[in-house]
VOSE-191120 format. One record per atom (N, C-alpha, C, CB): residue in one letter; x, y, z. Coordinates in steps of 0.001 Angstrom, whole numbers, plus 500000, padded with zeros to 6 digits. Atoms other than C-alpha are relative to their C-alpha. Glycine has a CB too. Layout:
aXYZ...
//
This chain:
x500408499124501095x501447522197464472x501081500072498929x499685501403500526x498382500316500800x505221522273462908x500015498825499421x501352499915500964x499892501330500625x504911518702462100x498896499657498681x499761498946501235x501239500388501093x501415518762460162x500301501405498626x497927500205501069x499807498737501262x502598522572458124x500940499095499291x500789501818500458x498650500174501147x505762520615456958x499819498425499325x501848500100500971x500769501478501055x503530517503455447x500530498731501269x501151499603497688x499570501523499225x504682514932458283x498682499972501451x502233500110500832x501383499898498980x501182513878460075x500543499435501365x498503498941499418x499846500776498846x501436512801463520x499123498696500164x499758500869501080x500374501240499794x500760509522464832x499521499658501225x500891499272499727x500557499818498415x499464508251467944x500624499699500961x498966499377500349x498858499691498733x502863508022469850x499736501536499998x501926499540499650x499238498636499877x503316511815468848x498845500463500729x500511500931498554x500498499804499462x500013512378470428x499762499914501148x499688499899499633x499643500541498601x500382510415473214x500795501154501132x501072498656499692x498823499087499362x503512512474473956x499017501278500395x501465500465498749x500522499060499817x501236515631473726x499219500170501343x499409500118499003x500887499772498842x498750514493476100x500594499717501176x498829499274499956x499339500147499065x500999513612478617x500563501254500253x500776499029499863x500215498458499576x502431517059478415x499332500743500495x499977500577499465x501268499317499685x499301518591478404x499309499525501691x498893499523498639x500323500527498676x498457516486481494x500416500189500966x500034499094500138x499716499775498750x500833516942483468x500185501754500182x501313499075500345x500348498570499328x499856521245483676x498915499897499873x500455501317499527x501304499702500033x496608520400483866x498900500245499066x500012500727500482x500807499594501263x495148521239480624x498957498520499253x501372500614498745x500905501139500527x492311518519480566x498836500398499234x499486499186501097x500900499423501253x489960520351478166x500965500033498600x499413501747500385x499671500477501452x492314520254475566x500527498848499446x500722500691499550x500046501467500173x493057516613475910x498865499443499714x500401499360501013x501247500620500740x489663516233475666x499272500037498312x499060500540500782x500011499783501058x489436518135472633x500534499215498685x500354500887500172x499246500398500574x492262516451470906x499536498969499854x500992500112500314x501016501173500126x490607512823471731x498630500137499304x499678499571501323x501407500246500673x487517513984470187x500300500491498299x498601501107500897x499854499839501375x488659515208467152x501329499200499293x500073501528499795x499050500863500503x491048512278466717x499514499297498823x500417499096500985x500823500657501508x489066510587463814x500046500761498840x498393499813500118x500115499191500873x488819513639462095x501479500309499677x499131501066500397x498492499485500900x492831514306461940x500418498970499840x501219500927500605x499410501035500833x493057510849461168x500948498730500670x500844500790499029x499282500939499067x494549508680463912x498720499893500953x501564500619500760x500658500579498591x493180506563467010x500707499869500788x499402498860500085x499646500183499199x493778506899470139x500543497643500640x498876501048500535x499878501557499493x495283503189471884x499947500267501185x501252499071499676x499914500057498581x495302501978475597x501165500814500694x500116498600500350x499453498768499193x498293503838476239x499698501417499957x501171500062499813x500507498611500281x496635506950474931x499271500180501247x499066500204498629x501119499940499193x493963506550477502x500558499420501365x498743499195499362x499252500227498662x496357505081480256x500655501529501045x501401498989499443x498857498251499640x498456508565480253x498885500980500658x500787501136498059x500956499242499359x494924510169480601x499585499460501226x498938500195499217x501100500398498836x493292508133483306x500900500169500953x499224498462500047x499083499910498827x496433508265485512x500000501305500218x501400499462499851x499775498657499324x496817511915485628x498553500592500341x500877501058498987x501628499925499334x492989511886486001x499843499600501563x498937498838499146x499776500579498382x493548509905489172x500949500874500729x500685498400500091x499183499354498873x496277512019490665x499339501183500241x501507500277499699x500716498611499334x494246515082490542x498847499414500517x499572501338498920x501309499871499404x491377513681491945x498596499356499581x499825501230499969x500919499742500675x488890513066489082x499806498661500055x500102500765498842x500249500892500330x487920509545489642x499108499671499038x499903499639500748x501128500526500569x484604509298488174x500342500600498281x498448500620500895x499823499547501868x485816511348484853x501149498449499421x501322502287499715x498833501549500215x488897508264485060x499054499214499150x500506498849501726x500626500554499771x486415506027485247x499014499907498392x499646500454501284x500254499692501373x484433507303482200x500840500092498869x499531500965499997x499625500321500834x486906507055480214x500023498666499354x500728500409500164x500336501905500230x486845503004480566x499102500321498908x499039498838501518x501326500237501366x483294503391478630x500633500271498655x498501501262500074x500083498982501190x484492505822476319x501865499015498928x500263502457500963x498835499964500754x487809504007475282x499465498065499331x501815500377501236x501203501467500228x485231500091475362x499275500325498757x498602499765501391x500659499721500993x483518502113473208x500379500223498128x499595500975500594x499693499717501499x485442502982470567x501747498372499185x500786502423500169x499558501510499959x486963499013470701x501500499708500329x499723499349498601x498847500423498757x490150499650472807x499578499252500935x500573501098500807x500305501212498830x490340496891475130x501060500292501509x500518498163499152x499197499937499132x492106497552478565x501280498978500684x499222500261500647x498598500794500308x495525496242479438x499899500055501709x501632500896498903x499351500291498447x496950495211483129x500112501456500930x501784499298499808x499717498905499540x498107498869483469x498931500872499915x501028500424499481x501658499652499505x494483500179483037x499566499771500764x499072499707499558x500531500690498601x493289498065485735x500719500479501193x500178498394500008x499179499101499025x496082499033487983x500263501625500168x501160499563499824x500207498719500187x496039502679487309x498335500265501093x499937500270498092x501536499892499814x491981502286488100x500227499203501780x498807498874498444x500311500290498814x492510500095491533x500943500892501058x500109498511500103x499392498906498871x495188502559493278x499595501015499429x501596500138500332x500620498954499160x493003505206492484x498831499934501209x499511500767499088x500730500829498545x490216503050494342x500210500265501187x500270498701500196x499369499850498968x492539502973496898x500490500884501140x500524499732499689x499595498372499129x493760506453497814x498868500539500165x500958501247499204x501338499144499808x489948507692497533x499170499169500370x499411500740498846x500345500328499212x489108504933499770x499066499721499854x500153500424500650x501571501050500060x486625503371497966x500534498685500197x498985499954498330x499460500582500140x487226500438499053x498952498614499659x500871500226500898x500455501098500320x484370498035498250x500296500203497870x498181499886500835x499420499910501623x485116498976494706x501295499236500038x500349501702499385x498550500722499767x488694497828495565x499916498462499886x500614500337501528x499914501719499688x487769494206496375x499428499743498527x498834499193501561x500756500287501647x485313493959493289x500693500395499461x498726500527499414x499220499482501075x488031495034491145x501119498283499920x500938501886500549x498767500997499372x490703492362492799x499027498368499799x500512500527502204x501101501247500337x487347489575492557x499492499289498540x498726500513500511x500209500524501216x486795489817489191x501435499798498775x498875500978499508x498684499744500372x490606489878488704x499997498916498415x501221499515501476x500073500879501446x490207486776486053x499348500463499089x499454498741500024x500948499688500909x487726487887484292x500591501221498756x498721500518500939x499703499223500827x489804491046483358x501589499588499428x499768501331500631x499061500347500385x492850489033482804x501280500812500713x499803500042498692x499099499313499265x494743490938485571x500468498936500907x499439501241500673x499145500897499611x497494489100486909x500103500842501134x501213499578499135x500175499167499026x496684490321490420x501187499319501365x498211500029500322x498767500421499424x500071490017492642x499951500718501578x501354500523498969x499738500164498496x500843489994496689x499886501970500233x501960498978500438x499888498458499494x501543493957496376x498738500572499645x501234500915499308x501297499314500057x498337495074495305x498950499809501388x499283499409498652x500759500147498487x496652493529498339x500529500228501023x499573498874500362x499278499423498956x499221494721500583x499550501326500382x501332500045499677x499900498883500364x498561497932499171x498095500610500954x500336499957498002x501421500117499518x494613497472499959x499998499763501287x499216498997499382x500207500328498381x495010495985503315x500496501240501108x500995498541500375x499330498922499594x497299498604504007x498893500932500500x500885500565498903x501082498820499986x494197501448503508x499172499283500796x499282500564498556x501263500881498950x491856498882505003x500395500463501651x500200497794499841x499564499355498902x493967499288508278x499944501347500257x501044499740500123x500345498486499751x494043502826508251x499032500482500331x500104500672499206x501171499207499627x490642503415508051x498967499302500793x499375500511498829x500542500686498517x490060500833511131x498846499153499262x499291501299501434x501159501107500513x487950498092508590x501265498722500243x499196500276497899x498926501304500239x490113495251510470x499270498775499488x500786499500501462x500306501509500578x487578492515509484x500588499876498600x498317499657499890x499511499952501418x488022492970505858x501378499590499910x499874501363499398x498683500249500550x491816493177505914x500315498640500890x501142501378500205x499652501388499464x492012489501507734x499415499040499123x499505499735501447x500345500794501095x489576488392505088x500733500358499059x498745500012499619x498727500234501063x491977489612502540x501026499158500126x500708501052499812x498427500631499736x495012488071504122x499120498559499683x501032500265501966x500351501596500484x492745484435503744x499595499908498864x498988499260500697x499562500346501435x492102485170500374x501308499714498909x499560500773499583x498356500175500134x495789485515499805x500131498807499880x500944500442501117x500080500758500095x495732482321500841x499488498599499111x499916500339500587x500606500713500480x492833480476499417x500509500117498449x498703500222500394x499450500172501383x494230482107496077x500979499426499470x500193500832499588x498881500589499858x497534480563496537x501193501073498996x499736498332499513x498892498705499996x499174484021496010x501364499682500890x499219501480500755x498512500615499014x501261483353499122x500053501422500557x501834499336499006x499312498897499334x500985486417501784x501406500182500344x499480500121501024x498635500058499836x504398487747502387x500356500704501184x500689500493498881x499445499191498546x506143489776505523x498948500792500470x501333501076499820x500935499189499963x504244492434504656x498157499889500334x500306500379498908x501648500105499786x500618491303504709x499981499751501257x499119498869499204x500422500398498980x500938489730507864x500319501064500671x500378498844500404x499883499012499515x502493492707509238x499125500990499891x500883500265499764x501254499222500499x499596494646508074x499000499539501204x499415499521498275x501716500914499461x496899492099509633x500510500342501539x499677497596499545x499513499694498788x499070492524512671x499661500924500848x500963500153499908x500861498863500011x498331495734512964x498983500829500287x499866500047499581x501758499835499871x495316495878512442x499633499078501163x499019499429498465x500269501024498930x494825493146515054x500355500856501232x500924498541499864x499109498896498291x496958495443517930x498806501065500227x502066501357499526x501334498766499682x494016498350516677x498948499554500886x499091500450498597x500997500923499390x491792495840517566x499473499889501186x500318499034499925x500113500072498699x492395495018520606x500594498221500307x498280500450500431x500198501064500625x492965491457519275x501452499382500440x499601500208498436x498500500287499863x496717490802520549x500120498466500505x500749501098501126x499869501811499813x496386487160521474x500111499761498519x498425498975500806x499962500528501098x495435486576517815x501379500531499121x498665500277499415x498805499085500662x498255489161516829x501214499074499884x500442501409500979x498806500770499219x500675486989518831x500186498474498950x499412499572501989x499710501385501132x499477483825516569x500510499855499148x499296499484499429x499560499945501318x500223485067513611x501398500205499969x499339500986499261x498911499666499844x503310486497514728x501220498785500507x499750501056500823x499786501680500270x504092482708515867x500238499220499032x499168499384500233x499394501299501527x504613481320512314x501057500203499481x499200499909498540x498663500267500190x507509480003512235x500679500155498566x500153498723500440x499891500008501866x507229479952508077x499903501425500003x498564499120498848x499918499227500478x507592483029507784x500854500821501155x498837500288499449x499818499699499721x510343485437508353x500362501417500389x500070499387499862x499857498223499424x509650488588510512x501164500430500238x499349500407501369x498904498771499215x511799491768510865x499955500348501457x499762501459499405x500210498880498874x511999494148513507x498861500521499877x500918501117500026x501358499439500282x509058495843512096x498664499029500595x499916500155498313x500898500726499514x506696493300512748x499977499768500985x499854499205499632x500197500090498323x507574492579516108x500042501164501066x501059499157500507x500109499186499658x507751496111517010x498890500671499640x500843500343499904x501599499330500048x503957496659515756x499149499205501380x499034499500498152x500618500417498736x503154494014518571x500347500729501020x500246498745500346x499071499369498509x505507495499521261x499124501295500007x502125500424499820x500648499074499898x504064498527520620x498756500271500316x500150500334499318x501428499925499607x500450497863520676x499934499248501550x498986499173498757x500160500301498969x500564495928523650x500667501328501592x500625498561499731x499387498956498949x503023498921525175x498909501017500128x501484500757499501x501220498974500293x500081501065524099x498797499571501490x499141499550498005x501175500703498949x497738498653526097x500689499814501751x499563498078499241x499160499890498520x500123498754529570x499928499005500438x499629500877501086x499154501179499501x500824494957529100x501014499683500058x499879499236499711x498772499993499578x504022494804530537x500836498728499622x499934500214501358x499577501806500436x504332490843530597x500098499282498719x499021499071500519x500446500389500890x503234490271527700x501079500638498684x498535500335500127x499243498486500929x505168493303525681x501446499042500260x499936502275501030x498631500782500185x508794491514527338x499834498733499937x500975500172501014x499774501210500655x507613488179526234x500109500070498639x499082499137500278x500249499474501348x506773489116522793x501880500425499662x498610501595500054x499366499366500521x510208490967522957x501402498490500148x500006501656500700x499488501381499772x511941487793524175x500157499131498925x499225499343500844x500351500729500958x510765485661521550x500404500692498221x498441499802500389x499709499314500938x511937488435519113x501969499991500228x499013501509500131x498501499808500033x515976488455520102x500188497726500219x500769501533501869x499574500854499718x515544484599520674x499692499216498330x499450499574501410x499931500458501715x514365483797516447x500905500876499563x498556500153498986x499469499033500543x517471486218516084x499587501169499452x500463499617499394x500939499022500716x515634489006514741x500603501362501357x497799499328499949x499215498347498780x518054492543516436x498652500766499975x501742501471499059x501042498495499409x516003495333518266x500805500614499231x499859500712501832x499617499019500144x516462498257517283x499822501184500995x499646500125499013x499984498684499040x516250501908518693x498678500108500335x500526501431499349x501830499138499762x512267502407518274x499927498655501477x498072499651497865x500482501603499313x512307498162520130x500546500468501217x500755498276499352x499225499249498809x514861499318522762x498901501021501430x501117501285498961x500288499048498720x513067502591523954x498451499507500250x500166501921499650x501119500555499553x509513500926523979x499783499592501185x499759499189499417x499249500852498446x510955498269526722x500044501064500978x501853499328499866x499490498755499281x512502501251528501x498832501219500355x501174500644499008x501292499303499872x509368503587528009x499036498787500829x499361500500498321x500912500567499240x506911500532529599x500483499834501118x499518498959499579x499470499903498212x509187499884532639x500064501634500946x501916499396500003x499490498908499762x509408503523532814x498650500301500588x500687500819498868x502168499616499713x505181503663533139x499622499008500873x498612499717498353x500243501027498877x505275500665535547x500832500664500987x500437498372499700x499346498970498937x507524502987537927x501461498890500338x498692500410501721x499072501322499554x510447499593537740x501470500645498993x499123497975499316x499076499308500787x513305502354536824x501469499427499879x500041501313500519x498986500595499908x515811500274537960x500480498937498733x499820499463501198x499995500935501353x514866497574534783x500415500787499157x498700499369499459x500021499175501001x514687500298532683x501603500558499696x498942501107500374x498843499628499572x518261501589534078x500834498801499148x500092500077501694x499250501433500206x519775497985533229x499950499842498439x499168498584500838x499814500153501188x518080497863529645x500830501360498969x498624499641499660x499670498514500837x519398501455528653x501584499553500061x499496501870500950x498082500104499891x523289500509529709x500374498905499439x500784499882501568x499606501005500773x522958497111528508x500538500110497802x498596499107500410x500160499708501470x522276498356524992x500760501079499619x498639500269499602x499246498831500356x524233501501525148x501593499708500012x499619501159501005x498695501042500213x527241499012525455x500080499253499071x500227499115500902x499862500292500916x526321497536522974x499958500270498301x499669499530500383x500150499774500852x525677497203519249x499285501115499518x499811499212499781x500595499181500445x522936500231519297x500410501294500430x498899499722500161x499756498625500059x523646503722519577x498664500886500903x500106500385498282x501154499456499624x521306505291522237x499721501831499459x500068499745501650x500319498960500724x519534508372520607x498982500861501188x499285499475498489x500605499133499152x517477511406522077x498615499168500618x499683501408499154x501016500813499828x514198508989522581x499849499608501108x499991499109499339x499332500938498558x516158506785525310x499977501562500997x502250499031499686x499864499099498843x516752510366527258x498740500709500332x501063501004499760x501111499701500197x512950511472526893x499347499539501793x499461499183498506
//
């Protein structure tokens, strides 16, 4: 108001700035206001005008108003940018729509979105969560077929999801490629699911094959071992791996005394 009494109009950074203010306490009626009577004080909104809105649209919740804005910003011959699209597929994501998700990531050319390894991480990620493991294994082979190039992470994902499964042979395959190099994390989503499943043999081969591609245990890898010998009643193993390791490089924590 100070800027337009003392003859200096605003522009559509200084607006920008406003609605981002305004956005982040909530005040989405008078962002709306302001966008509608933007013609009339003489400026147009741009894609970042309508980026600032649709994101804080998405964190509260409001997909489908988000969403309407697309039309409304198509409409008035803003064209959407990379960070539109991304704004629009992690809200997809957190509100677990997720066939929207893929059709977003499918028509990725079309919108000129340069669609990268973390976005489908990000997706597979939720996919797992909400126990749709087919899907997130067909993602990880689109990865592929796109010649994206899954990375630690995806497979550690599919992994995962494979252990939910029930699927731990196939878990084990993936966890087999030699091209690619797993953490601790990854081999402690197998150990775990199989410790889950009260395969014993299987759990200290897996863990075997994890200190023999170098790849250190850690504390969670440690008390797993120690917790499954502990549920097979073979306390004496369990005895051996707790002193071995407590001599060594790891630091046994309250977990190990559990």
């Amino acid at each position: 108001d100070t800027m337009i009494q003392v003859g200096c109009a605003p522009d559509v950074i200084s607006y920008s700035v406003l609605i981002q203010g305004l956005c982040r306490v909530g005040e989405f009626g008078k962002v709306e206001r302001i966008l509608g009577e933007s013609e009339a004080k003489g400026w147009t909104p741009n894609a970042v005008t309508y980026n600032i809105y649709m994101s804080a649209l998405c964190r509260m919740g409001f997909l489908d108003e988000a969403f309407r804005q697309v039309d409304v910003m198509l409409s008035r011959g803003v064209s959407m940018t990379v960070k539109t699209v991304n704004i629009l597929f992690d809200c997809l994501c957190r509100d677990s729509m997720f066939s929207e998700a893929v059709s977003l990531l499918e028509y990725s050319e079309e919108l000129d979105w340069n669609v990268d390894v973390f976005c489908y991480n990000t997706l597979m990620s939720r996919l797992c969560d909400a126990g749709d493991f087919a899907r997130v294994l067909k993602l990880l082979v689109d990865l592929v077929k796109k010649g994206i190039g899954p990375d630690m992470f995806s497979f550690t994902i599919a992994i995962r999801s494979l252990c939910r499964a029930g699927k731990f042979k196939v878990a084990k395959c993936l966890l087999d490629n030699k091209g690619i190099e797993y953490d601790a994390v990854a081999f402690n989503t197998l150990i775990h699911g199989l410790c889950m499943a009260g395969d014993l043999h299987e759990m200290l081969q897996t863990y075997m094959d994890m200190t023999s591609r170098n790849v250190s245990p850690n504390n969670f890898t440690i008390g797993m071992v120690i917790d499954s010998f502990c549920k097979k009643q073979e306390f004496g193993a369990a005895i051996e791996v707790f002193l071995e390791y407590s001599e060594g490089c790891l630091v046994p924590d309250h977990f190990f005394r559990l």
